[in-house]
C-alpha positions as a Markdown table, in Angstrom:
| # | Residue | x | y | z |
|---|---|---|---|---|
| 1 | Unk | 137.8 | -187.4 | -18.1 |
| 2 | Unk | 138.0 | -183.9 | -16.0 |
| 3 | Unk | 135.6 | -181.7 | -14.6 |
| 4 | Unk | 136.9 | -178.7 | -12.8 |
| 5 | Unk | 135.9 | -175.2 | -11.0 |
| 6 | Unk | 137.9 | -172.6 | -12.2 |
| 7 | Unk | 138.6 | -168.6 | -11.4 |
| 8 | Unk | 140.2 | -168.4 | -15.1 |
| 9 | Unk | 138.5 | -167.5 | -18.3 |
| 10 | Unk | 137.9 | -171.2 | -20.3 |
| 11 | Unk | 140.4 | -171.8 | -22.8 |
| 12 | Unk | 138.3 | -173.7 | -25.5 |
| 13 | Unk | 141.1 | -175.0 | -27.7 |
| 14 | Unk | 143.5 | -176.3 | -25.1 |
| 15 | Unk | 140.2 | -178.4 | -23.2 |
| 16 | Unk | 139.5 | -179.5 | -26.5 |
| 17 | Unk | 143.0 | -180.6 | -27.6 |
| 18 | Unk | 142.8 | -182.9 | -24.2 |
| 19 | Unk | 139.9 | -185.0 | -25.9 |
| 20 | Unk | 141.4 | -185.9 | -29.3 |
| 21 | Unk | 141.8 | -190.1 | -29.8 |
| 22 | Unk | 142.3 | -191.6 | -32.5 |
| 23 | Unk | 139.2 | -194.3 | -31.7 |
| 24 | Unk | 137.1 | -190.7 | -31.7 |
| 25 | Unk | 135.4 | -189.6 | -34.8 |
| 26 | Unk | 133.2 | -187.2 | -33.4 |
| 27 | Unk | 133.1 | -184.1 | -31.4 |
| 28 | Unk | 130.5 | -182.4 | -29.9 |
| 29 | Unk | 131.2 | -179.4 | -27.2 |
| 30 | Unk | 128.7 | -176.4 | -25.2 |
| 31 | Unk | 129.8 | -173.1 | -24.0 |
| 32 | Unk | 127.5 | -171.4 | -22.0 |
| 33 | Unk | 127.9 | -167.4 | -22.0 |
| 34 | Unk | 127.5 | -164.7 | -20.1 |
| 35 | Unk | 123.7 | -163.0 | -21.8 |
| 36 | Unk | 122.8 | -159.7 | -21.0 |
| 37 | Unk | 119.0 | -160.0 | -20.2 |
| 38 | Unk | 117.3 | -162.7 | -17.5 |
| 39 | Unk | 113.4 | -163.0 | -17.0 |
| 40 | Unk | 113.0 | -159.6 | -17.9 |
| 41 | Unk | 115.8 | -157.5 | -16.5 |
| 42 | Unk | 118.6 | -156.1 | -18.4 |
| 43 | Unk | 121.7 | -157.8 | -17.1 |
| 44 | Unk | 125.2 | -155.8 | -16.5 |
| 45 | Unk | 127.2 | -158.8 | -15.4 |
| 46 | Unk | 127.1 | -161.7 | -12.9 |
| 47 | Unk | 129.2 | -163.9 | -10.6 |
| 48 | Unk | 129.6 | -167.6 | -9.7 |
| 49 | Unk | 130.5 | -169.5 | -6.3 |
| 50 | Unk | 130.6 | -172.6 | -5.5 |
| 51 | Unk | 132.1 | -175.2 | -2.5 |
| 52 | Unk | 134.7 | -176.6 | -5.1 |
| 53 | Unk | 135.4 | -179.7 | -3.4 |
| 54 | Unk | 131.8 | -180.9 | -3.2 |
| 55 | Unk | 131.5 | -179.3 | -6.8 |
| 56 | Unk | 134.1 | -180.9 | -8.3 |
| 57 | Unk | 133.1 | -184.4 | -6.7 |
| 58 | Unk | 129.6 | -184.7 | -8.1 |
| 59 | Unk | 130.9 | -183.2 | -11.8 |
| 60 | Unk | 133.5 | -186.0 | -11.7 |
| 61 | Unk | 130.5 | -188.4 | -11.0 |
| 62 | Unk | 128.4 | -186.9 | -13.7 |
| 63 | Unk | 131.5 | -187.3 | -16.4 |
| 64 | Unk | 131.6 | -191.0 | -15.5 |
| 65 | Unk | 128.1 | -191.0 | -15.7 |
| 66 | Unk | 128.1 | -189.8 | -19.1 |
| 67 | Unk | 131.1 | -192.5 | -20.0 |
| 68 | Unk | 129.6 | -195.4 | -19.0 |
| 69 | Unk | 125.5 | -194.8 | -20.0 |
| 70 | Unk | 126.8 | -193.2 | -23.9 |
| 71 | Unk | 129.8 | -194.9 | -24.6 |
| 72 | Unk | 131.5 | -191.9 | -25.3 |
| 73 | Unk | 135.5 | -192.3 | -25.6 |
| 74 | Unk | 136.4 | -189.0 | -23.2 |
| 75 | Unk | 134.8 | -185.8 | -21.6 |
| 76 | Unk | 135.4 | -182.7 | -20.2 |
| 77 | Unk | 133.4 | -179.7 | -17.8 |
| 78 | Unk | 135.0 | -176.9 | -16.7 |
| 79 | Unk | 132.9 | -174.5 | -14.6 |
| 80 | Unk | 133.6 | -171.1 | -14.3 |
| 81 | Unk | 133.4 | -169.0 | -10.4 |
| 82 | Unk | 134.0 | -165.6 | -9.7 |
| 83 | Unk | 133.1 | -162.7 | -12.0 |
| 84 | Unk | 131.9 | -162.7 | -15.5 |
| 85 | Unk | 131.1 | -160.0 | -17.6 |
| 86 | Unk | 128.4 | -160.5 | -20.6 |
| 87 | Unk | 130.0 | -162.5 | -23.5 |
| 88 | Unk | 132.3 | -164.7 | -21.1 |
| 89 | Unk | 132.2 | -168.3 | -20.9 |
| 90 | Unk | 130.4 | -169.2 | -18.0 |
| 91 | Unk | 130.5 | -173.2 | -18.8 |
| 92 | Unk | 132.0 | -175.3 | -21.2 |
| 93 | Unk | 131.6 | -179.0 | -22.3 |
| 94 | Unk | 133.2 | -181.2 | -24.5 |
| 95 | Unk | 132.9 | -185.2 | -25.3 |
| 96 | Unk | 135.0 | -187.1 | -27.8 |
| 97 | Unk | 133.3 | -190.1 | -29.0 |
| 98 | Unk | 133.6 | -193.1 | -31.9 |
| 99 | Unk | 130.0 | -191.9 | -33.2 |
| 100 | Unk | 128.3 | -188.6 | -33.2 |
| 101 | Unk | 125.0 | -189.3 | -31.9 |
| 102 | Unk | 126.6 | -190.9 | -28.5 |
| 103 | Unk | 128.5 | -187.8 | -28.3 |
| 104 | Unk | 125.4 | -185.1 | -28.4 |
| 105 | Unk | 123.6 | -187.1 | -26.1 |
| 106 | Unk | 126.4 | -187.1 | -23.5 |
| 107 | Unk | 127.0 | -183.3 | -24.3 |
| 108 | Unk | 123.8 | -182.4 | -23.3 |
| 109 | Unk | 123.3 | -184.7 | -20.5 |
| 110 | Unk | 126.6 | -183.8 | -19.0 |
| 111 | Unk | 125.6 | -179.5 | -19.3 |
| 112 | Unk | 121.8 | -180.8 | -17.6 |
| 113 | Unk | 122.9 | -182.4 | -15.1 |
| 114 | Unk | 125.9 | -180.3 | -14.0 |
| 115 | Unk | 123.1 | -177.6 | -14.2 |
| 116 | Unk | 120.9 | -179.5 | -12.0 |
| 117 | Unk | 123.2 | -181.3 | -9.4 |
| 118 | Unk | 126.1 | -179.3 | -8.9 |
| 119 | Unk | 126.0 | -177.0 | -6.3 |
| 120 | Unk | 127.0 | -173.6 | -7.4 |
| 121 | Unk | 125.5 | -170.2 | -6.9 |
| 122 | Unk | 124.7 | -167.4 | -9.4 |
| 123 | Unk | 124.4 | -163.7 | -8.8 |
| 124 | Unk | 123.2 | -161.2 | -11.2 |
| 125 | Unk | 123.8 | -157.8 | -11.2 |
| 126 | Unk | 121.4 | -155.7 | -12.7 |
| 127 | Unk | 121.6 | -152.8 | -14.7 |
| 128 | Unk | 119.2 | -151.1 | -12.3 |
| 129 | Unk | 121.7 | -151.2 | -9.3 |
| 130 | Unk | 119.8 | -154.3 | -7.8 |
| 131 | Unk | 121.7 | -157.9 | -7.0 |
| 132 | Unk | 119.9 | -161.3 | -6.9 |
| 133 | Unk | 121.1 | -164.7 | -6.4 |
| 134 | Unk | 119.3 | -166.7 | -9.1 |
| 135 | Unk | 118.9 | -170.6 | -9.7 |
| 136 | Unk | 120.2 | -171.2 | -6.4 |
| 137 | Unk | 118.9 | -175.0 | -6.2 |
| 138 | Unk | 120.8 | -178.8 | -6.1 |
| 139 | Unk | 120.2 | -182.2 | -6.1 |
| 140 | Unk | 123.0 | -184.0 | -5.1 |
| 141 | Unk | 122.8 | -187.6 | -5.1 |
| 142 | Unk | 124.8 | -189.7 | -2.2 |
């Protein structure tokens, strides 16, 4: 069970490996990339930040979340900060589990709620010159 903030490109294989158990016959994982268009603009690339420590706390809360309402044998999020350019791997999940359906569900609740809780910051820069900081809300719980 991990979930980190990190300034180095996402190594699928080697989060993946972590997860393998032998009670485990499913897995499910979710990369998010890098696109080159958002609400109309063309995008030329885009950076994440994010207060790690308080980032890291509620992802670790989310994980065990996930482990304890889906049953799920082991998880993993790794969230990405700093610059991206289009293509990269922004976010990446991954849940081992004894049944495939317990290990979707926890995939997708894990990407939603580290989406919706976990306080990091994106800026896009535009083709056009122009920078905006973009889904820039959080609801952490205490």
């Amino acid at each position: 069970m991990s979930f980190s903030i990190s300034d180095i490109p996402v190594d699928p294989t080697a989060l993946r490996a972590d997860l393998l158990h032998e009670a485990s016959g499913a897995y499910v994982s979710f990369e998010g990339w890098v696109r080159n268009h958002n609400e109309g603009q063309a995008v030329e690339a885009l950076e994440y930040s994010a207060y790690k420590p308080l980032a890291e706390k509620e992802g670790h809360r989310i994980i065990a979340e996930a482990i304890e309402r889906f049953g799920i044998e082991s998880a993993a999020c790794v969230h990405r900060i700093g610059p991206l350019s289009i293509g990269d791997i922004a976010v990446w999940v991954g849940v081992s589990s004894p049944h495939r359906g317990a290990a979707f569900d926890a995939c997708r609740y894990i990407i939603d709620e580290t989406k919706a809780r976990v306080p990091i910051w994106k800026r896009e820069h535009y083709q056009s010159g122009k920078t905006e900081w973009v889904n820039c809300h959080t609801e952490i719980k205490t």
